[in-house]
C-alpha positions as MATLAB code, in Angstrom:
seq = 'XXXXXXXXXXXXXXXXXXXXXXXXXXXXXXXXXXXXXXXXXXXXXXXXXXXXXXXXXXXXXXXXXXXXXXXXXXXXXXXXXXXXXXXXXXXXXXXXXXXXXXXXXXXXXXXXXXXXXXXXXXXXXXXXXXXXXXXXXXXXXXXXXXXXXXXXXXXXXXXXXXXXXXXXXXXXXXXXXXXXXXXXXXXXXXXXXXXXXXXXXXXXXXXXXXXXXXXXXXXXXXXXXXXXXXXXXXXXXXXXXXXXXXXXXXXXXXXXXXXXXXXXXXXXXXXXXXXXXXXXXXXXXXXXXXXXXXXXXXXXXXXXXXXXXXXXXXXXXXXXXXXXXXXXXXXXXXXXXXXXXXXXXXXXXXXXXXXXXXXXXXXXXXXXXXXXXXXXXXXXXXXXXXXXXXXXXXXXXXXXXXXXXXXXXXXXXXXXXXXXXXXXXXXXXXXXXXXXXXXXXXXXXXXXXXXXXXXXXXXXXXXXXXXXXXXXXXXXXXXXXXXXXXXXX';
ca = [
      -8.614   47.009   18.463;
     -11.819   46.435   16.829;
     -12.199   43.780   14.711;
     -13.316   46.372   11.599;
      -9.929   48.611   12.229;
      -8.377   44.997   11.731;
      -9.662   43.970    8.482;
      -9.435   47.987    7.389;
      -5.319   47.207    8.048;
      -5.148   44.065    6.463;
      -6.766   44.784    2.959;
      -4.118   48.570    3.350;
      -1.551   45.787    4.342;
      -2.005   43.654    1.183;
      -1.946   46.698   -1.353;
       1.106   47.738    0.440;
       2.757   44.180    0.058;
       1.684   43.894   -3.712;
       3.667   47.872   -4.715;
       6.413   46.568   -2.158;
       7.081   43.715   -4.850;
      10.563   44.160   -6.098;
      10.638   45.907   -9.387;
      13.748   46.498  -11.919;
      15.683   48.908  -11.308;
      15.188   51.966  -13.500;
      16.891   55.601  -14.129;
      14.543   57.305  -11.882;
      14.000   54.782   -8.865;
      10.830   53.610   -7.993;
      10.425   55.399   -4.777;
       6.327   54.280   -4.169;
       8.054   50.808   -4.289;
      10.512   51.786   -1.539;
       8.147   53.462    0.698;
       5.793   50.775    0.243;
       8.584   48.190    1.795;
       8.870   51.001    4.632;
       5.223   50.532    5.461;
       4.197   47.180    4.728;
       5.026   45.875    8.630;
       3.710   48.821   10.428;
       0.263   47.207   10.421;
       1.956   43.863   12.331;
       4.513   45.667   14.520;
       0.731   47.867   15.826;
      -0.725   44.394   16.394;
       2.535   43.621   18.530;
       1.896   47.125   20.888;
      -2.055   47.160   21.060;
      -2.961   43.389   21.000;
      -2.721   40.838   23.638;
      -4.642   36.986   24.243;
      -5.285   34.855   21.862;
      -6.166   37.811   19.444;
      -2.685   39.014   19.489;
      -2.016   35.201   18.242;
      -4.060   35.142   15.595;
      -3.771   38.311   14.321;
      -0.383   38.453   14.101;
      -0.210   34.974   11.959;
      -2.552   36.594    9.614;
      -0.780   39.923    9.599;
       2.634   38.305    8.591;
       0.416   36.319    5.927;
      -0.666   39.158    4.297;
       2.722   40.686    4.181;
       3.860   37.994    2.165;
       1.277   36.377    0.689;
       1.330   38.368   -2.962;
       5.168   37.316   -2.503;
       3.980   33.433   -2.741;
       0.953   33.314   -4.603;
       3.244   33.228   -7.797;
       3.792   29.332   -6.261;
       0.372   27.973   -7.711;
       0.860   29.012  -11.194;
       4.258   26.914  -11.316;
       3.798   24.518  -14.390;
       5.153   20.897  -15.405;
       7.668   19.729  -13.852;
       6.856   21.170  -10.411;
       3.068   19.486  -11.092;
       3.204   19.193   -6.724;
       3.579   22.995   -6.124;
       0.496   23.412   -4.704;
       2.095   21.360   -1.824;
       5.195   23.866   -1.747;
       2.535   26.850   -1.654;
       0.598   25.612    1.274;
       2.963   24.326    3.233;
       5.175   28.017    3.130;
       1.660   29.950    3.836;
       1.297   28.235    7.471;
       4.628   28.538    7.984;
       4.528   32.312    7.500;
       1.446   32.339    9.615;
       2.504   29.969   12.730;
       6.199   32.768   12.442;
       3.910   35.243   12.740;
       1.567   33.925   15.769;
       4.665   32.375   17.732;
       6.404   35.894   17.490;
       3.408   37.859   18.126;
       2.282   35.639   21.022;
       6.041   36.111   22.701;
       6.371   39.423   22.109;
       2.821   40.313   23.539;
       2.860   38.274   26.356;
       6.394   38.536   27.812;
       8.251   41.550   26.193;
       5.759   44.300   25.243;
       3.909   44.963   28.403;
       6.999   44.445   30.330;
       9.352   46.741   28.151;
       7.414   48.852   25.821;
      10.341   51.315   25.755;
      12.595   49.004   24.511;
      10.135   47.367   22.109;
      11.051   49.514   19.139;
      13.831   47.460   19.470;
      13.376   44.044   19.815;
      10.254   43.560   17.635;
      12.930   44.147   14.570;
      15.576   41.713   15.982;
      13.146   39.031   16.870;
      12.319   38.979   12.968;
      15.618   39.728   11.664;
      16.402   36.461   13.636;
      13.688   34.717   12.296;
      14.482   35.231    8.715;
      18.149   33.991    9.640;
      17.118   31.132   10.947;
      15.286   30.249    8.639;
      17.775   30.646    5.646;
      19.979   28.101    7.617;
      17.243   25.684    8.368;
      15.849   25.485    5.189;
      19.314   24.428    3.717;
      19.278   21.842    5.683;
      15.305   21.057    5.904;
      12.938   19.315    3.173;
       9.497   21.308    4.754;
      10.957   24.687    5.258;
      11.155   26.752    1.887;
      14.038   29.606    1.952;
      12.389   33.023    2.314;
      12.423   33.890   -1.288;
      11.194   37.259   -0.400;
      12.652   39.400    2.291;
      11.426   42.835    4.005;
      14.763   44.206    2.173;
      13.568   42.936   -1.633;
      11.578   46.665   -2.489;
      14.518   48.439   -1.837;
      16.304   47.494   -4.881;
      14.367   50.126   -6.625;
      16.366   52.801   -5.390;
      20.128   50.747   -5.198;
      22.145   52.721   -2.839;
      20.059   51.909    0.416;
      21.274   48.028   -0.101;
      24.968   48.410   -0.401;
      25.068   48.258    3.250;
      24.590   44.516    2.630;
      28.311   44.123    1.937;
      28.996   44.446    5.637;
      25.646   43.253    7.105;
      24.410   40.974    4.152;
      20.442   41.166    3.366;
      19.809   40.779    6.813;
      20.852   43.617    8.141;
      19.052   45.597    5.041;
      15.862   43.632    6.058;
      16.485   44.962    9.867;
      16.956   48.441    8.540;
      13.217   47.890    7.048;
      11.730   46.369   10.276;
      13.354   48.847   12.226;
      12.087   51.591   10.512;
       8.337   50.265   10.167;
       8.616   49.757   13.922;
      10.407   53.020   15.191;
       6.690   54.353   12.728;
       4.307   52.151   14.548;
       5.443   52.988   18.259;
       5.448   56.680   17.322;
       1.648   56.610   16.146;
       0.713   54.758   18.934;
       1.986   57.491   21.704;
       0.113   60.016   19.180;
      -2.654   57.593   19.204;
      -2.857   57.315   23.332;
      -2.482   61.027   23.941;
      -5.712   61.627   22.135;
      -8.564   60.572   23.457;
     -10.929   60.466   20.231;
      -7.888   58.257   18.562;
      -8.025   55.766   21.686;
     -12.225   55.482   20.834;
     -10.865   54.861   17.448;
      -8.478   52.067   18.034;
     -10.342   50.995   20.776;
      -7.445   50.923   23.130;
      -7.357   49.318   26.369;
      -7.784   51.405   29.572;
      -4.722   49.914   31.120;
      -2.780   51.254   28.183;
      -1.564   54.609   28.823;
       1.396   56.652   27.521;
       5.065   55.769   27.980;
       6.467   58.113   30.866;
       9.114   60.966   29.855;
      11.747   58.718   30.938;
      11.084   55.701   29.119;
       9.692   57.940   25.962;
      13.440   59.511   26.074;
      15.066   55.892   26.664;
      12.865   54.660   23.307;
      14.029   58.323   21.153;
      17.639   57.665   22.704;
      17.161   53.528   20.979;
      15.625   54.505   17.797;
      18.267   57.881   16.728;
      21.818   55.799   18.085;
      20.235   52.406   16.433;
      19.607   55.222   12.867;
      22.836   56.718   13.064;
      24.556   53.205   13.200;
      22.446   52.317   10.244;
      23.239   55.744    8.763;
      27.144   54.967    8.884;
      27.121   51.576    7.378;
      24.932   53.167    4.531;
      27.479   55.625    4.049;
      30.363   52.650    4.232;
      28.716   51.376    1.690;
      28.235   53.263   -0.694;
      31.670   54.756   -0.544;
      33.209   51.478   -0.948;
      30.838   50.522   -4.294;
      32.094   53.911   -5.594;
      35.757   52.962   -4.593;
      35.020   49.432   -6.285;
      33.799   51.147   -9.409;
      36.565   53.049  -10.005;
      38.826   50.456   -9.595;
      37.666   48.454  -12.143;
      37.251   50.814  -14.722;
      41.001   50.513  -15.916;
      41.277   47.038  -14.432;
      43.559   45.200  -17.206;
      41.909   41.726  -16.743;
      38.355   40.589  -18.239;
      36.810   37.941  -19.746;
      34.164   38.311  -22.280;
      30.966   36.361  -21.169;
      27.869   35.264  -23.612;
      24.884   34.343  -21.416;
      22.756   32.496  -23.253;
      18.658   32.781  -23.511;
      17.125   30.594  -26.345;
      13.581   31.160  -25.179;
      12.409   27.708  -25.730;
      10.469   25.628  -24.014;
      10.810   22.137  -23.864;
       7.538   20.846  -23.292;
       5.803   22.771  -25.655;
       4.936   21.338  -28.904;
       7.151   18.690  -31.121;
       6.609   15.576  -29.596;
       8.787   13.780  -32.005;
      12.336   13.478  -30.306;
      14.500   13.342  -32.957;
      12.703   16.382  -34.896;
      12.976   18.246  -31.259;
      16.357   17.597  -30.953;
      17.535   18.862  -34.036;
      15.894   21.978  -33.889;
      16.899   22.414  -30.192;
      20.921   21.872  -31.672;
      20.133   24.407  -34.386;
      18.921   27.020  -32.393;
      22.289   26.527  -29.779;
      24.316   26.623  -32.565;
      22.396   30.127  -33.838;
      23.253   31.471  -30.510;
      26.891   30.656  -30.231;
      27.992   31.475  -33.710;
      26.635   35.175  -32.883;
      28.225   34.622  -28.814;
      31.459   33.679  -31.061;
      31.779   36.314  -33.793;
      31.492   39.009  -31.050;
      34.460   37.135  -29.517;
      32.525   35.509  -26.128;
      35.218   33.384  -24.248;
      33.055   32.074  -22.397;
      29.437   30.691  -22.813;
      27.098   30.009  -20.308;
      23.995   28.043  -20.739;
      20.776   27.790  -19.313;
      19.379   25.400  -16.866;
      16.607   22.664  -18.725;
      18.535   22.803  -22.043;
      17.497   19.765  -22.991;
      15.111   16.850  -21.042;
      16.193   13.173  -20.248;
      19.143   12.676  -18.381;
      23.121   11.401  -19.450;
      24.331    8.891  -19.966;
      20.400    8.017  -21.831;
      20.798   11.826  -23.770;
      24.517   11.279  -24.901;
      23.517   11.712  -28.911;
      21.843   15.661  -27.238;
      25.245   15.980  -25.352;
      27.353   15.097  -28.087;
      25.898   17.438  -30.254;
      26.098   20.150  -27.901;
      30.046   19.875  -27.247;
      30.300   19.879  -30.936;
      28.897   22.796  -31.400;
      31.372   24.410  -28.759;
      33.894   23.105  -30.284;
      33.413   24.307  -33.821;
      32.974   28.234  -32.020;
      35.997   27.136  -30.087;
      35.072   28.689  -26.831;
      34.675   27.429  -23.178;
      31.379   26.902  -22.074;
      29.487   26.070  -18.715;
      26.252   23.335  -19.442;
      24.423   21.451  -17.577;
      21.970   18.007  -17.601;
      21.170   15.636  -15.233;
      23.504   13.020  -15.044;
      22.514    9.579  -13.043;
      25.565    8.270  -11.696;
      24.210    4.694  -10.795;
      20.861    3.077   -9.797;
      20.181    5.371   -6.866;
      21.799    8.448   -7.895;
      20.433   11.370  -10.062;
      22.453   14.924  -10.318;
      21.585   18.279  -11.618;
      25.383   18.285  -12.784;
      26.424   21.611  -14.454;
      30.571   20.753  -16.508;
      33.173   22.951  -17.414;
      34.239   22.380  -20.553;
      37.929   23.931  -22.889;
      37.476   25.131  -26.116;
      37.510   21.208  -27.801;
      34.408   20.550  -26.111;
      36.260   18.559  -23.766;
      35.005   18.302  -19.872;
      37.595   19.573  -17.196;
      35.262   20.031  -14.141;
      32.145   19.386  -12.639;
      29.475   20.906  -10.253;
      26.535   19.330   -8.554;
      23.541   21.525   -7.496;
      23.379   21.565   -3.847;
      20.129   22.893   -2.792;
      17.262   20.935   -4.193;
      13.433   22.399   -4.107;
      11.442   19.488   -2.048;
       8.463   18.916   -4.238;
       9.962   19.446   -7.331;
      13.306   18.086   -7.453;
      12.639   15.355   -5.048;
       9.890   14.278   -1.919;
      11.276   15.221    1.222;
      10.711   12.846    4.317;
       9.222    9.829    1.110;
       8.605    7.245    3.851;
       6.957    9.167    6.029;
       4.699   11.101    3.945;
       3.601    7.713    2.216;
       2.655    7.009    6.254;
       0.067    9.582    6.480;
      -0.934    9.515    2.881;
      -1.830    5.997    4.037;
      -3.246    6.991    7.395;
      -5.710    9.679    5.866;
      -7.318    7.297    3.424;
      -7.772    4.849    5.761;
      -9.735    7.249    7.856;
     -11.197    8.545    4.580;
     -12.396    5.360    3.597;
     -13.925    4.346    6.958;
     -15.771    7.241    7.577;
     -16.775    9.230    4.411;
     -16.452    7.000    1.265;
     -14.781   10.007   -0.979;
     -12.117   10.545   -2.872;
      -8.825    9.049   -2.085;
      -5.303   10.711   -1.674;
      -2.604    9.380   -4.287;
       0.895    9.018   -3.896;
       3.084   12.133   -4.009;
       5.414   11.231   -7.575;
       7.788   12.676   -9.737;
       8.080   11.706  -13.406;
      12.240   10.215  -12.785;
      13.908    9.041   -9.549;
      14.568   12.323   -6.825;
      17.406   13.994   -7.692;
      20.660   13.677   -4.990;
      22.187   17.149   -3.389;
      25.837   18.084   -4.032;
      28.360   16.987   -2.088;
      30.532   20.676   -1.867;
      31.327   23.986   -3.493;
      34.000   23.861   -6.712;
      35.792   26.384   -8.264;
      36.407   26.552  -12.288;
      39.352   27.955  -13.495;
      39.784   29.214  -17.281;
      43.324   30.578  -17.573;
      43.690   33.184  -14.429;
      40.218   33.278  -14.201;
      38.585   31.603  -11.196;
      34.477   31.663  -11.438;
      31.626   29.823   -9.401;
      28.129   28.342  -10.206;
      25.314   28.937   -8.451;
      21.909   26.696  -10.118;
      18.893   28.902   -9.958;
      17.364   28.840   -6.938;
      20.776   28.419   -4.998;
      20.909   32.278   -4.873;
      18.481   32.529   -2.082;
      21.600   30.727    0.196;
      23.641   33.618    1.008;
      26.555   30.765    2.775;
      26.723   29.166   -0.607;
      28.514   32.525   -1.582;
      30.426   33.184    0.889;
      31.877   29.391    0.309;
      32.535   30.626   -3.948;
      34.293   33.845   -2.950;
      36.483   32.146   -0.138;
      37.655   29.617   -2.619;
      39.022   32.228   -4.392;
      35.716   32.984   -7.235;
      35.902   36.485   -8.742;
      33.117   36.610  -10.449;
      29.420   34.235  -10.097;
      27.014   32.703  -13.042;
      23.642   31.354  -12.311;
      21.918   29.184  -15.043;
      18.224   29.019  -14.322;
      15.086   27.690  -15.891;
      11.942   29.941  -17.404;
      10.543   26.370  -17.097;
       8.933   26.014  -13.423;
       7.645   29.467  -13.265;
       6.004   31.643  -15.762;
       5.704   34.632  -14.185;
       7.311   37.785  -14.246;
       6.961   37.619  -10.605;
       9.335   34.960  -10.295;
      11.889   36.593  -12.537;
      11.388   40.100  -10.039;
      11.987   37.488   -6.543;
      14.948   36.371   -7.889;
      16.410   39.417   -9.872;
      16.104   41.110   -6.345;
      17.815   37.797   -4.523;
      20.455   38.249   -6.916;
      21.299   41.892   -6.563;
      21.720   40.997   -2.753;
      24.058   38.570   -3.590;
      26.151   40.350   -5.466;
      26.423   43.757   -3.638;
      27.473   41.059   -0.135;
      29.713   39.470   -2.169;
      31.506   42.142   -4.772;
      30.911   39.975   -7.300;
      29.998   40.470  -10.878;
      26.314   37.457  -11.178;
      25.731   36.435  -14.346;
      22.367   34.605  -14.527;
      20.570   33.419  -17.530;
      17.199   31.215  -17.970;
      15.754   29.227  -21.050;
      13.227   31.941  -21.695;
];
């Protein structure tokens, strides 16, 4: 492939990737959106086919960059108090890229030219692998971020092609995608290879020929069984969300929820505490008395409601349960709480209609880089290491310690239930919707329905809000649960 048809792919590739964004979901679905997640891959899985050497390598890390690089580039614009974001950014750009090179370099060198019938296959599964391995490692993992956008994310425009995530969850709606971008790119290669002006064109190798009928048939008899499977779990799918639908249309249970959005942001403006305070109170206590005149039950805050940590912020808290307990409703609020000298929590209560707390959740997943600096020790070792060489051989700038403005904040020991008469609900902290387990853990505990306090705080974009309003709608159609998810603006 010539080095021209390359680039002409990549900059295609990278408009593709940008309409593929996920977008809300409207009356009349967004069907350029859809098609765009379709295509988006094609231009990688043709790398995989026609490629091989180190340009196969290469090619394919950049490919797999540009497929998600509009995806990430909403990192850099993340404000105060994720100041180290950059960090974040860079480090989830050469991941993407070495996924991409490893893959590419595998497939190319020990599955392609070995079993290009069967490819069609296994270029989808490799991936749809890859993205489930990396969900689990980056629970576990300070340096790998969770893929916070998945081949699967455009197809939320046009809802019924992701209910088949309640048997398959995302990943097999992110196959589905892969699948079909692949079954697209081995078809226009054979087109490609039977012309001969289209092979001068792609610049095809001489020792690339067509598939023979046999293996052509064995790759059409892959691709229609592999869309037929994919066609019945569509189907299952959908006729269970209809079934679930109809159910709860005369269900006699329900529990009015107020989901509160006060569109302020903390760092902006009023520098006096004790001014900011009181006008932070007032506008809380706006919000519930209108939650609690159209009879809310419940109210759910948002994440960042007020800075500091308890016990320091008690006078904020104790103004806050009084306000809950003059509308006399139950409530879900969060701060962070510091247990002791060591120990900091993004702790999210439960509390009854006299303000009173009856439970507790701490946020499990924490964002390395913003909530605290993974692997401290040994980052400070090559921060150390770097300006020492720095300093001995080119006299400029030095690097400074990676800091946060408060003490890193500790992970969550399990999942908890709340309970508020016979209803049985789970919280999931912004970000902890990308963690598909975490839900599975809510719903087995018994959780019927999910809320999700978030913060408007660390990202100002309405890219960020379209990310996570598609992560969301994944998590609900795997789990049958009604999400409720709110953010401070």
């Amino acid at each position: 492939m010539k080095p021209t048809f390359f680039w002409s792919m990549l900059v295609i590739q990278l408009l593709l990737a940008a309409k593929a964004l996920p977008t809300w979901v409207f009356p009349v679905p967004d069907m350029i959106s859809v098609a765009s997640g379709f295509l988006v891959f094609i231009p990688l899985f043709w790398i995989f086919l026609n490629e091989r050497g180190y340009r196969a390598f290469l090619w394919s890390g950049v490919s797999l960059v540009a497929c998600f690089l509009p995806a990430v580039v909403y990192m850099v614009n993340i404000q105060a108090p994720f100041s180290q974001g950059i960090y974040l950014f860079i480090t989830a750009m050469f991941f993407v890229f070495m996924i991409g090179a490893l893959i590419g370099w595998l497939l190319t060198q020990f599955v392609v030219p070995y079993l290009r019938w069967a490819a069609v296959l296994l270029m989808p599964l490799f991936f749809s692998a890859e993205f489930f391995l990396v969900v689990i490692l980056s629970t576990h993992s300070g340096l790998i971020p969770p893929p916070t956008f998945s081949p699967a994310s455009a197809l939320i425009a046009f809802p019924p092609l992701i209910q088949m995530a309640s048997f398959t969850g995302v990943f097999g709606v992110d196959f589905l995608v892969l699948f079909v971008s692949a079954v697209l790119a081995f078809g226009a290669q054979e087109i490609s290879l039977h012309w001969s002006w289209l092979r001068k064109v792609i610049s095809a190798p001489s020792d690339l020929q067509p598939l023979a009928p046999k293996s052509l048939a064995a790759a059409g008899g892959i691709a229609l069984s592999v869309l037929i499977f994919l066609g019945a779990l569509f189907l299952a799918g959908n006729l269970e969300a209809q079934r679930i639908a109809e159910s709860q249309k005369n269900s006699p249970r329900s529990l009015t929820v107020a989901l509160l959005q006060p569109n302020l942001a903390l760092n902006d403006g009023m520098l006096v505490k004790a001014a900011n305070e009181k006008f932070i109170l007032e506008q809380y206590r706006t919000l519930v008395a209108e939650a609690s005149r159209q009879h809310a039950e419940l109210l759910v805050f948002p994440e960042d409601i007020w800075s500091g940590s308890l016990p320091a912020e008690n006078n904020f808290w104790l103004g806050l349960r009084s306000i809950i307990r003059e509308a006399g409703c139950f409530a879900v609020a969060g701060m962070l709480t510091q247990t002791d000298d060591t120990h900091l929590y993004n702790r999210w209560y439960l509390l009854d209609r006299r303000g009173e707390i009856l439970e507790h959740y701490d946020k499990r997943y924490l964002i390395p880089f913003g909530e605290y600096i993974p692997y401290r020790p040994l980052m400070d070792r090559l921060r150390q290491g770097l300006n020492l060489f720095i300093t001995r051989n080119y006299q400029i700038l030095k690097l400074t310690p990676l800091t946060k403005p408060i003490m890193d904040i500790s992970p969550g020991a399990g999942e908890k239930l709340f309970t508020q008469g016979k209803n049985r609900y789970f919280i999931k902290i912004c970000d902890e919707v990308q963690f598909p387990q975490y839900f599975r853990e809510g719903v087995r505990l018994g959780g019927e329905a999910v809320f999700s306090p978030a913060t408007g705080e660390w990202f100002r974009t309405p890219l960020y809000l379209r990310h996570f309003f598609a992560l969301t709608s994944f998590r609900a159609v795997e789990t049958r649960r009604w999400i409720g998810r709110t953010s401070s603006f």
